[in-house]
PyMOL Python script that loads the backbone (N, CA, C, O; Angstrom):
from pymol import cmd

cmd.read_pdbstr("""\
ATOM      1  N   UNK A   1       4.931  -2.573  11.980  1.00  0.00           N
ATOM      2  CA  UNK A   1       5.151  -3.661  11.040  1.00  0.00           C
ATOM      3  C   UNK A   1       4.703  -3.231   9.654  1.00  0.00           C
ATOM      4  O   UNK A   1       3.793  -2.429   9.439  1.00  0.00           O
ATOM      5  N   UNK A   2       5.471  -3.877   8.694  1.00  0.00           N
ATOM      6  CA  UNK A   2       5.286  -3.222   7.073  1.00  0.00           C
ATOM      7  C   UNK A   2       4.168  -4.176   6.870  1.00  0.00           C
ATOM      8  O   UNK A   2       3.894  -5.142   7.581  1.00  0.00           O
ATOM      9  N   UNK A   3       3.370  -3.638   5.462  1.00  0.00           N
ATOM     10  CA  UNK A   3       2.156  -4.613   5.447  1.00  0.00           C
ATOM     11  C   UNK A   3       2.961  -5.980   4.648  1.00  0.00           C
ATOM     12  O   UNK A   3       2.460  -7.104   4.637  1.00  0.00           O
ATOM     13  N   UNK A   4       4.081  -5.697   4.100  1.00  0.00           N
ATOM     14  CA  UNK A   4       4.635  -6.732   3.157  1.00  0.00           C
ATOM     15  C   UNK A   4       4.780  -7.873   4.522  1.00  0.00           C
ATOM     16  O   UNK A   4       4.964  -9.082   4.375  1.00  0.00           O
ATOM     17  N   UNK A   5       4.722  -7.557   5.115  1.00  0.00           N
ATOM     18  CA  UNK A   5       5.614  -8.425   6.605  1.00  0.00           C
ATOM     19  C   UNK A   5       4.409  -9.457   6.735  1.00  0.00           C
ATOM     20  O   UNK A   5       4.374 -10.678   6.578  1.00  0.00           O
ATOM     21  N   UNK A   6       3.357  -8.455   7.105  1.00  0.00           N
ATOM     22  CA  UNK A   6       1.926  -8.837   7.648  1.00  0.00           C
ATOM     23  C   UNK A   6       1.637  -9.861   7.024  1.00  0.00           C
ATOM     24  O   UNK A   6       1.399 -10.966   7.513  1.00  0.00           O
ATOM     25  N   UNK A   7       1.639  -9.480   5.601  1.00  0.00           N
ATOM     26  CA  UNK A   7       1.008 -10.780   4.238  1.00  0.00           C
ATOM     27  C   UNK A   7       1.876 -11.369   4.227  1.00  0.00           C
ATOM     28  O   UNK A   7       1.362 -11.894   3.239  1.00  0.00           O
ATOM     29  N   UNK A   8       2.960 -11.975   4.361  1.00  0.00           N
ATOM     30  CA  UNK A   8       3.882 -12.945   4.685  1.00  0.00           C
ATOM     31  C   UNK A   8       3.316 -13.888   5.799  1.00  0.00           C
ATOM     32  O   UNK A   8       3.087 -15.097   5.761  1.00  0.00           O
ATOM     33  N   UNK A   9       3.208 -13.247   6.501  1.00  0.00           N
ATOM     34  CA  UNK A   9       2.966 -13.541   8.296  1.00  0.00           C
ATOM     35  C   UNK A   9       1.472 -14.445   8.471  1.00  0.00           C
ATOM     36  O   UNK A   9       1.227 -15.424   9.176  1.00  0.00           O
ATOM     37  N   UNK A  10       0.444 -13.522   7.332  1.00  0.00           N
ATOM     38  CA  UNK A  10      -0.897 -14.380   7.275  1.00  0.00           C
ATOM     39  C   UNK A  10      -0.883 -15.789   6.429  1.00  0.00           C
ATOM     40  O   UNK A  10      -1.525 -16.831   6.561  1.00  0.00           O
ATOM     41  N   UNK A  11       0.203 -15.337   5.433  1.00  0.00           N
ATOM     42  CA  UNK A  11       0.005 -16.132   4.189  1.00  0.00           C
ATOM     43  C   UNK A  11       0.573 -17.486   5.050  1.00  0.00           C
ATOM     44  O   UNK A  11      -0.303 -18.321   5.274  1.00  0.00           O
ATOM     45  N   UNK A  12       1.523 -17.707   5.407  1.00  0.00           N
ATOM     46  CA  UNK A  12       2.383 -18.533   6.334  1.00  0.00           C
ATOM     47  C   UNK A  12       1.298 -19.320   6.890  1.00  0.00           C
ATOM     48  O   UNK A  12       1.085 -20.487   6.564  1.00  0.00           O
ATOM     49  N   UNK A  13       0.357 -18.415   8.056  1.00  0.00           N
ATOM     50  CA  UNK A  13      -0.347 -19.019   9.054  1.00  0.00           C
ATOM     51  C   UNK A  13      -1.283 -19.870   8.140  1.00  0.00           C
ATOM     52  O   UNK A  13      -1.201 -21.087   8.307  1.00  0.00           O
ATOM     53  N   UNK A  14      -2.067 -19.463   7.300  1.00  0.00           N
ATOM     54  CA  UNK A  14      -3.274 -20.232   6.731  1.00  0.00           C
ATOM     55  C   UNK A  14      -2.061 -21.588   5.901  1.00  0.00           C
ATOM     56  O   UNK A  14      -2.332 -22.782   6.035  1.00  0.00           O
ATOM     57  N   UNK A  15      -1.092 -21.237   5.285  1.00  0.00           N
ATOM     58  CA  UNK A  15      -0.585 -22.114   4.518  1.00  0.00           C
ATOM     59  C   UNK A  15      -0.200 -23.483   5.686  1.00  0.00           C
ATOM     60  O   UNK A  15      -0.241 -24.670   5.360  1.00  0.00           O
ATOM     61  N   UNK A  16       0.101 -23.064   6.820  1.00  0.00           N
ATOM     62  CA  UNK A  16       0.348 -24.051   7.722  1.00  0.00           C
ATOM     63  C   UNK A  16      -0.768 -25.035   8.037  1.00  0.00           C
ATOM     64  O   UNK A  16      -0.786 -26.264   8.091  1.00  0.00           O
ATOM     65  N   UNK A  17      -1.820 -23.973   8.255  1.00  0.00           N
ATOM     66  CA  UNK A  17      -3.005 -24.446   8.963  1.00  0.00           C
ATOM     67  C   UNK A  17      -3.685 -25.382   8.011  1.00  0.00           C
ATOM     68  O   UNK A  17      -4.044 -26.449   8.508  1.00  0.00           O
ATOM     69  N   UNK A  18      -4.013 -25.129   6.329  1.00  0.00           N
ATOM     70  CA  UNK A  18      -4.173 -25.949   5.178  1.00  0.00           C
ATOM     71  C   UNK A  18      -3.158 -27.453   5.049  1.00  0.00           C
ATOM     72  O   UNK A  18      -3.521 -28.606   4.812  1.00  0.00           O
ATOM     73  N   UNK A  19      -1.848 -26.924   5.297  1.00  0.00           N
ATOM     74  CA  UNK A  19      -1.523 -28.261   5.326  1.00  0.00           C
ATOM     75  C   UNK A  19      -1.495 -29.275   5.975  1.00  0.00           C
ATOM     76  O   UNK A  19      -1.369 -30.436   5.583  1.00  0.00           O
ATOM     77  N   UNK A  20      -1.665 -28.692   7.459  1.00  0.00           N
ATOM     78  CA  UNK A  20      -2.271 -29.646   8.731  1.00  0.00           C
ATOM     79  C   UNK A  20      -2.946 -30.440   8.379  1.00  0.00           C
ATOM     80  O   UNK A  20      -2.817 -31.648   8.574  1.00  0.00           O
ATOM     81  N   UNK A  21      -3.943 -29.787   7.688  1.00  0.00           N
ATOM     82  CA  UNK A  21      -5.561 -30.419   7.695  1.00  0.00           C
ATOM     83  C   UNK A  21      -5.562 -31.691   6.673  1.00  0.00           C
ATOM     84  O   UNK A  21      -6.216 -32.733   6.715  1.00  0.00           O
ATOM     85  N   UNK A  22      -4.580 -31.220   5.731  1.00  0.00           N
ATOM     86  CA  UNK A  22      -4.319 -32.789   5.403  1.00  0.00           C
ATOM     87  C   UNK A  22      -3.712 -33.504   5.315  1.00  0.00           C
ATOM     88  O   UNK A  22      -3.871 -34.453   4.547  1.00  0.00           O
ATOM     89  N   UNK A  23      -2.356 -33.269   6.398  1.00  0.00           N
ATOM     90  CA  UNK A  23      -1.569 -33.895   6.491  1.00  0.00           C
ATOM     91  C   UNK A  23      -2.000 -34.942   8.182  1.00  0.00           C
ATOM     92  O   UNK A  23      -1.964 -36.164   8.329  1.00  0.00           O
ATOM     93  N   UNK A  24      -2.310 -34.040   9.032  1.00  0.00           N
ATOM     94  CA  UNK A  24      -2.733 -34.560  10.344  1.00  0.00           C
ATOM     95  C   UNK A  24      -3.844 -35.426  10.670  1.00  0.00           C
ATOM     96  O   UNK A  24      -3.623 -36.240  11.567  1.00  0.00           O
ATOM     97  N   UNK A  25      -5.099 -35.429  10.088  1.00  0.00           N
ATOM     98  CA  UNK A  25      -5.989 -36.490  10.182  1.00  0.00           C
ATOM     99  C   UNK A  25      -5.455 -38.036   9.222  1.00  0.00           C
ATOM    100  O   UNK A  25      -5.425 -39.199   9.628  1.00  0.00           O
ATOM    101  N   UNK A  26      -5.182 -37.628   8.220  1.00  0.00           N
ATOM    102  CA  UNK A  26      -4.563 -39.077   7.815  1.00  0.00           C
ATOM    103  C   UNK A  26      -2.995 -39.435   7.603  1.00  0.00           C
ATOM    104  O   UNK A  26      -2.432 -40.083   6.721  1.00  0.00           O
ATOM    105  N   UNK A  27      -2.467 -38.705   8.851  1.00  0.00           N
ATOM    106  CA  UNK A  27      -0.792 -39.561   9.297  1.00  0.00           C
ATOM    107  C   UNK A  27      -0.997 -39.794  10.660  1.00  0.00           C
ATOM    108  O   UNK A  27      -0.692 -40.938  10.996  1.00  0.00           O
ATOM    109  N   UNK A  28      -1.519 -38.896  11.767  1.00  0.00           N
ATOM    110  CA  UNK A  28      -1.038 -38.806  13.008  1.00  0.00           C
ATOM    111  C   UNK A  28      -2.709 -39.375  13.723  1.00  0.00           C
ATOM    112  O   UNK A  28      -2.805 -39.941  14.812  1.00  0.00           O
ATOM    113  N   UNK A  29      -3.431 -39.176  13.161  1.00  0.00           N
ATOM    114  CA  UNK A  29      -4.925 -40.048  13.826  1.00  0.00           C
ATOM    115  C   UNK A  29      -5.274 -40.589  13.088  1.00  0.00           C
ATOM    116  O   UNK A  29      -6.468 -40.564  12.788  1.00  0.00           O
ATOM    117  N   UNK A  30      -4.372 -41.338  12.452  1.00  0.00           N
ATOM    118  CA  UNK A  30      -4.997 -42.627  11.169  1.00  0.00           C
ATOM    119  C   UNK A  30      -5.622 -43.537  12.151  1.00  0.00           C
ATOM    120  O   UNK A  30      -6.821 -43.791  12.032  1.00  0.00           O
ATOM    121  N   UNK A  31      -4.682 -44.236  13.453  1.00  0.00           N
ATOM    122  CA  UNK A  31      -5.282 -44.974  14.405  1.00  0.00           C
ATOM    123  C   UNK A  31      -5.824 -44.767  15.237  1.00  0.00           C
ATOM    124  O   UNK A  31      -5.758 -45.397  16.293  1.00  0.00           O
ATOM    125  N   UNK A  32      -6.611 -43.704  14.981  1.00  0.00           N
ATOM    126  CA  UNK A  32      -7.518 -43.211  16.460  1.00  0.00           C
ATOM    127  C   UNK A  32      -8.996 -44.132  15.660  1.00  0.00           C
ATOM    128  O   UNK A  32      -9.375 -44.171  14.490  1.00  0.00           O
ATOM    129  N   UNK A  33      -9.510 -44.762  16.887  1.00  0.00           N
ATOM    130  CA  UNK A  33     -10.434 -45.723  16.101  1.00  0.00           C
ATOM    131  C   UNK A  33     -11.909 -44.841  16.306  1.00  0.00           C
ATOM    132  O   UNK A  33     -12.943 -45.084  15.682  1.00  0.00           O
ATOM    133  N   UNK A  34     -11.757 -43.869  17.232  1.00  0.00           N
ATOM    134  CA  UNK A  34     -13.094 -43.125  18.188  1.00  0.00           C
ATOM    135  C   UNK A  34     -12.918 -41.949  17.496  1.00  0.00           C
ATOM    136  O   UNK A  34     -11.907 -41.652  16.860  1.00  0.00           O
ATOM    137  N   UNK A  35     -13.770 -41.378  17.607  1.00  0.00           N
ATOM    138  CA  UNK A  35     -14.725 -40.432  16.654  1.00  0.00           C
ATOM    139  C   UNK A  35     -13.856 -38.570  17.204  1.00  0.00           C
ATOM    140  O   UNK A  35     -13.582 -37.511  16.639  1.00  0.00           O
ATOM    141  N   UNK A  36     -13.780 -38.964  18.119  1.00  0.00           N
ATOM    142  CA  UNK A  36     -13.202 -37.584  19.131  1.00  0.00           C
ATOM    143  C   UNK A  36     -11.864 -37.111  19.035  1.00  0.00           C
ATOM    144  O   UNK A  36     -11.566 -36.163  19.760  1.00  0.00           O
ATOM    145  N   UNK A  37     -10.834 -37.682  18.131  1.00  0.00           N
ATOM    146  CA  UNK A  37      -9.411 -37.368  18.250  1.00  0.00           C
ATOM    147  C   UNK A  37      -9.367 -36.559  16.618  1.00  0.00           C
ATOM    148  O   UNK A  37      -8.807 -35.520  16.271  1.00  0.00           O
ATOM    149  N   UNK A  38     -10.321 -37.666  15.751  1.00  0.00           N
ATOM    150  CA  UNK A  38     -10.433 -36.526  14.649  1.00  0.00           C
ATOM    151  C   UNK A  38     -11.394 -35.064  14.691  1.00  0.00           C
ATOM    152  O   UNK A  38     -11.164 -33.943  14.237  1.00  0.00           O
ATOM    153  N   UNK A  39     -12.534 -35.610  15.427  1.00  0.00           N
ATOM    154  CA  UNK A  39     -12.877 -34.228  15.451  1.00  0.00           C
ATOM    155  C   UNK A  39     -12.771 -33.399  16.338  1.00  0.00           C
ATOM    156  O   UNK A  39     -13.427 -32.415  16.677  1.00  0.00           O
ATOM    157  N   UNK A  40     -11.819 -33.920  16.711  1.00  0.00           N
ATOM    158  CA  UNK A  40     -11.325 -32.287  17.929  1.00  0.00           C
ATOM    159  C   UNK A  40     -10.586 -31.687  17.079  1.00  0.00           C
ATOM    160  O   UNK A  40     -10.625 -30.493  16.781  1.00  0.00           O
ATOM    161  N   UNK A  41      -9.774 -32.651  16.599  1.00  0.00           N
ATOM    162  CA  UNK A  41      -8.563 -31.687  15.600  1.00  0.00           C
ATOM    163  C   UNK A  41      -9.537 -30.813  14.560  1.00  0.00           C
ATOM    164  O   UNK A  41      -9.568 -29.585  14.638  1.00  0.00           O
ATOM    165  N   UNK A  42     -10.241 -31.467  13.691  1.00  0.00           N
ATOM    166  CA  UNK A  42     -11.548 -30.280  12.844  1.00  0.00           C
ATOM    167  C   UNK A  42     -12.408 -29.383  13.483  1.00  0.00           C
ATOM    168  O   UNK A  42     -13.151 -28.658  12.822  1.00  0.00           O
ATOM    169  N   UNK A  43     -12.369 -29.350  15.274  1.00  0.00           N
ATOM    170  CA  UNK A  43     -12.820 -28.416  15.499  1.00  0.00           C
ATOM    171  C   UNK A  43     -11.735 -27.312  16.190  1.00  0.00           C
ATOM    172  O   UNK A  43     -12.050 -26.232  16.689  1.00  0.00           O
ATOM    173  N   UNK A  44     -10.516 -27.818  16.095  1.00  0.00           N
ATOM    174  CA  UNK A  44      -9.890 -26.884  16.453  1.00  0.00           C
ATOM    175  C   UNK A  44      -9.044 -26.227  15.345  1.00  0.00           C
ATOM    176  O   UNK A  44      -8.147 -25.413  15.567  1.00  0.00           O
ATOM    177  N   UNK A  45      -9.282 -26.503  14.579  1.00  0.00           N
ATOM    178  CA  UNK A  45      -8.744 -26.006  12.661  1.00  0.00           C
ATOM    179  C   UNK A  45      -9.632 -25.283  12.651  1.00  0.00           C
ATOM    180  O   UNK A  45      -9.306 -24.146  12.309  1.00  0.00           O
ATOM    181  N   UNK A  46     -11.470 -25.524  13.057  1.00  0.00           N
ATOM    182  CA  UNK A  46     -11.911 -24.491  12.534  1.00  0.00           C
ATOM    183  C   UNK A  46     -12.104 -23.332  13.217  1.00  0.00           C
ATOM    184  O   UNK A  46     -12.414 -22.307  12.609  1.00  0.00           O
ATOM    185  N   UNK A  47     -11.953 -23.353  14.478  1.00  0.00           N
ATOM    186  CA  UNK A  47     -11.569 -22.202  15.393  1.00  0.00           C
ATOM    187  C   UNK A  47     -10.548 -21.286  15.087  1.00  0.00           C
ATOM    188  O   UNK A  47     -10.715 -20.070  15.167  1.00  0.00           O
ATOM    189  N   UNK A  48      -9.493 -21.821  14.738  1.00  0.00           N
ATOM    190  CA  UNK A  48      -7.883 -21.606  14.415  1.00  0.00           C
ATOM    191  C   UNK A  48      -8.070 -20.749  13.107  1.00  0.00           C
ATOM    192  O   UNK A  48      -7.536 -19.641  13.042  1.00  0.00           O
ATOM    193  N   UNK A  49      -8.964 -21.339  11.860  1.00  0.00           N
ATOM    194  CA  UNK A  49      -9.393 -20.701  10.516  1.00  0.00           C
ATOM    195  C   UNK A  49     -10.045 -19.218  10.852  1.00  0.00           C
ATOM    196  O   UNK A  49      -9.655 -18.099  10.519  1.00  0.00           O
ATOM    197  N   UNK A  50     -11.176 -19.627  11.630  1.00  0.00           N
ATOM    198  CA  UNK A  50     -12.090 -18.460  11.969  1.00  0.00           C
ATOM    199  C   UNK A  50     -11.819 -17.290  12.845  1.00  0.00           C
ATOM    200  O   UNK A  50     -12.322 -16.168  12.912  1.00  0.00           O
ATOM    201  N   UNK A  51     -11.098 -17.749  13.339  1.00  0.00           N
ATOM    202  CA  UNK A  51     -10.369 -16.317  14.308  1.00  0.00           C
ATOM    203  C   UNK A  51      -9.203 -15.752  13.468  1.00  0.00           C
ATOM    204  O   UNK A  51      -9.008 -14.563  13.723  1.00  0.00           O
ATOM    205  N   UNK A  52      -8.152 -16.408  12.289  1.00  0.00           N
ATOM    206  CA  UNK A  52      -7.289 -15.861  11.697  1.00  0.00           C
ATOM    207  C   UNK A  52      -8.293 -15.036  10.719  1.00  0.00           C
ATOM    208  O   UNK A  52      -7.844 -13.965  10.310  1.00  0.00           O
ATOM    209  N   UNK A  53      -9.381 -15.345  10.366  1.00  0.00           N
ATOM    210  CA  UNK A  53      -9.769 -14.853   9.316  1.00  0.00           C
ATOM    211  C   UNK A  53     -10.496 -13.246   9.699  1.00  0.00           C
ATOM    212  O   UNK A  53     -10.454 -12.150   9.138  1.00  0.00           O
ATOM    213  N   UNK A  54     -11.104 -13.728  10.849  1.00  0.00           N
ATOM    214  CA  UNK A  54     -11.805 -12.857  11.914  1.00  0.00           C
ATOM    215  C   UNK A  54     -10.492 -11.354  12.576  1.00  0.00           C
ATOM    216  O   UNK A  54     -10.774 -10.209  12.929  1.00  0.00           O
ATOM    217  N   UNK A  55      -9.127 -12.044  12.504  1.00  0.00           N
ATOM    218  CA  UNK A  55      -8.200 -11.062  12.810  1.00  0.00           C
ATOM    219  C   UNK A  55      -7.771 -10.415  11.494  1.00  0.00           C
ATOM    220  O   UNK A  55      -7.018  -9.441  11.517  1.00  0.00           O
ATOM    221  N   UNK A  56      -8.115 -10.801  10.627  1.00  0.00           N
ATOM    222  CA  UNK A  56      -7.502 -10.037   9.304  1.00  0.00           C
ATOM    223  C   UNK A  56      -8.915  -9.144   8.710  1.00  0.00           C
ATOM    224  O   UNK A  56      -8.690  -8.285   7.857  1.00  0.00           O
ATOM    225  N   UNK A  57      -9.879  -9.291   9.019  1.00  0.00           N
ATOM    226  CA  UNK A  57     -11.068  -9.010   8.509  1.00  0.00           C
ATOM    227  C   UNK A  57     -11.478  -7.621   9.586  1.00  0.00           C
ATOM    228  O   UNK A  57     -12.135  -6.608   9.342  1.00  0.00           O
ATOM    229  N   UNK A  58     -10.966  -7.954  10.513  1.00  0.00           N
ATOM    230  CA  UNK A  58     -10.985  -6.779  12.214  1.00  0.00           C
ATOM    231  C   UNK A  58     -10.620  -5.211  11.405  1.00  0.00           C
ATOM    232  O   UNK A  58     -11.268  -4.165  11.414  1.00  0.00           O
ATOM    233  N   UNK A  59      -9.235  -5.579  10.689  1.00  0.00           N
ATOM    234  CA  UNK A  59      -7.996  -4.351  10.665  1.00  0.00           C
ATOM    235  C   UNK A  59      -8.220  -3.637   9.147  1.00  0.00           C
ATOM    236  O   UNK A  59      -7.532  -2.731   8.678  1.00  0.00           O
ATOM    237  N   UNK A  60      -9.707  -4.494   8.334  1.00  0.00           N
ATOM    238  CA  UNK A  60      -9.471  -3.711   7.204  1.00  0.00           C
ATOM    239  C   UNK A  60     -10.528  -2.130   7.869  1.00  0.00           C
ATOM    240  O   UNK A  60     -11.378  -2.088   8.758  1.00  0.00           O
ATOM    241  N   UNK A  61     -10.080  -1.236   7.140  1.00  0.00           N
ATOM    242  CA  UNK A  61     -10.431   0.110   6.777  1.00  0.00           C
ATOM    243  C   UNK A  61     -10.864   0.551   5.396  1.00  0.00           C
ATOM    244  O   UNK A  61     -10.345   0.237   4.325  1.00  0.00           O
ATOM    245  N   UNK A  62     -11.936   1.355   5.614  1.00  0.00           N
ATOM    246  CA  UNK A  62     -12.166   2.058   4.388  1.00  0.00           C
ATOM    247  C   UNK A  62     -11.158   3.596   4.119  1.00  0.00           C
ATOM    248  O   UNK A  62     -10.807   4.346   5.030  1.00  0.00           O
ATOM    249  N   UNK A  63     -10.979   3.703   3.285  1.00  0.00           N
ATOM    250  CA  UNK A  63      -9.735   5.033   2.938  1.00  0.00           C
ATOM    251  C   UNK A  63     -10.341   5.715   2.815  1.00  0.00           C
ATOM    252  O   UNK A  63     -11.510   5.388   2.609  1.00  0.00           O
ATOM    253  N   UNK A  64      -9.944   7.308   2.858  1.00  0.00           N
ATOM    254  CA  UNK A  64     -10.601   8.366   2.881  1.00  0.00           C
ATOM    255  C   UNK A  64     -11.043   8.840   1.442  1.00  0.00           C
ATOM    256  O   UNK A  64     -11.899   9.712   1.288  1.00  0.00           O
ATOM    257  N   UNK A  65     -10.157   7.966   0.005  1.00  0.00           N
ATOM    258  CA  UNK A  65     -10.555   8.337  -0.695  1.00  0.00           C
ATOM    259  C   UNK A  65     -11.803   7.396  -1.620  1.00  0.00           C
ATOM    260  O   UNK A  65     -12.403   7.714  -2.647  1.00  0.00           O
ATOM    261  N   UNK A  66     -11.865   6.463  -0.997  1.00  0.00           N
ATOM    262  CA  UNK A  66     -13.081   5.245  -1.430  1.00  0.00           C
ATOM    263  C   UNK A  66     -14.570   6.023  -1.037  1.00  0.00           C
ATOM    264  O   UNK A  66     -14.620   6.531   0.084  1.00  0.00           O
ATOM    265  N   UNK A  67     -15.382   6.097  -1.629  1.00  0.00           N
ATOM    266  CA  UNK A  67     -16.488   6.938  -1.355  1.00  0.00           C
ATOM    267  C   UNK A  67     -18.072   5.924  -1.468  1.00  0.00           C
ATOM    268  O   UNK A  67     -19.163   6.459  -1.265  1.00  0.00           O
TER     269      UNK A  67
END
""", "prot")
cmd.dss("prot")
cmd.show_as("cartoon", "prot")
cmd.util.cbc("prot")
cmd.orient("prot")
């Protein structure tokens, strides 16, 4: 895979995942009256955040010519 692909591919995922976050707690659990439907969804955004970030953070390298 080209890296142009990759940064497409990440940029996408977080841009999705950002707009969830505020689009999904106040359209789709506006009527959840209990405490647990919103924060499952914020804890599963932040799982979802932290492992994308955690997979892009895995694959960097230092170059042979960075000293």
């Amino acid at each position: 895979m080209s890296l142009r692909f990759l940064r497409i591919a990440w940029f996408l995922f977080f841009f999705i995942l950002i707009v969830s976050a505020f689009l999904l707690p106040y359209t789709w659990l506006r009527d959840v009256t209990s405490f647990y439907g919103p924060f499952l969804f914020w804890c599963l955004f932040a799982l979802a955040a932290i492992a994308g970030m955690g997979l892009i953070t895995s694959r960097w390298r230092k170059s042979e010519d960075d000293s």
